[in-house]
C-alpha positions in Angstrom: 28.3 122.1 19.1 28.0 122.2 23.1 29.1 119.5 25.2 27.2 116.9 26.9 28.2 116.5 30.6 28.4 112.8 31.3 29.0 112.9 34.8 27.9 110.4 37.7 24.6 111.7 39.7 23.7 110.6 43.4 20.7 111.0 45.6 20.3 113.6 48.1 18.9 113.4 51.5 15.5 114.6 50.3 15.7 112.5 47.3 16.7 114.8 44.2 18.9 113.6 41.8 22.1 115.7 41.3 25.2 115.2 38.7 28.5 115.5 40.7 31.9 116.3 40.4 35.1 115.3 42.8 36.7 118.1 44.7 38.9 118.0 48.1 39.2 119.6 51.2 40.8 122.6 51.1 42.4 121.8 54.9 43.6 118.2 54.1 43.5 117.1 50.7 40.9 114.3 51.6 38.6 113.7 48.5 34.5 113.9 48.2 31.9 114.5 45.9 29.7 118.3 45.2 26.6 118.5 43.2 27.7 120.4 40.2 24.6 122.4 40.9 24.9 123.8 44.1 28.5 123.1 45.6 27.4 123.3 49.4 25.6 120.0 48.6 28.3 117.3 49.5 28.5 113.6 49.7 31.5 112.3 52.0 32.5 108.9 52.7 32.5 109.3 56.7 35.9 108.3 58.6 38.2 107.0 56.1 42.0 108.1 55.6 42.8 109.7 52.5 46.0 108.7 50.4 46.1 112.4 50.0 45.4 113.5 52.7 48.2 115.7 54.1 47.2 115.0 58.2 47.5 112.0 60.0 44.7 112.8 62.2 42.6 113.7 60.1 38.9 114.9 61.5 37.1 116.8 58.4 35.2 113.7 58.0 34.6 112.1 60.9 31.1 110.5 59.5 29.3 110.5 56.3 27.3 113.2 54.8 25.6 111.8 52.0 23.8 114.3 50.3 23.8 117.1 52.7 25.0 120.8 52.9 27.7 121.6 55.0 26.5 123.4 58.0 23.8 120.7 58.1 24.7 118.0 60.4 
């Protein structure tokens, strides 16, 4: 019997629907969400601080991407 995924889904910029999963910065620790689809898709929650985030001055997410890949800004 296979699994059904039950994840959460958000919107993207041009208005597909995506399920996503929770990953974090590989140069901070600072959390945001992938489309399990098509991982360069991200939604980020703009300038927050992190509890896990490992640098005080943190600027990998200086504003929110919601929706977007990463080289588009």
């Amino acid at each position: 019997m296979s699994k059904v995924l039950n994840l959460p889904e958000r919107q993207d910029a041009e208005g597909s629907w995506h399920m996503v999963l929770k990953d974090v910065c590989g140069w901070c620790g600072c959390g945001y969400l992938v489309a399990e689809d098509d991982h360069d898709l991200v939604w980020e929650p703009g300038r927050h601080h992190d509890k896990h985030c490992s640098d005080d001055e943190c600027e990998c997410h200086t504003r929110a991407r919601v929706g977007r890949r990463h080289d588009e800004w």
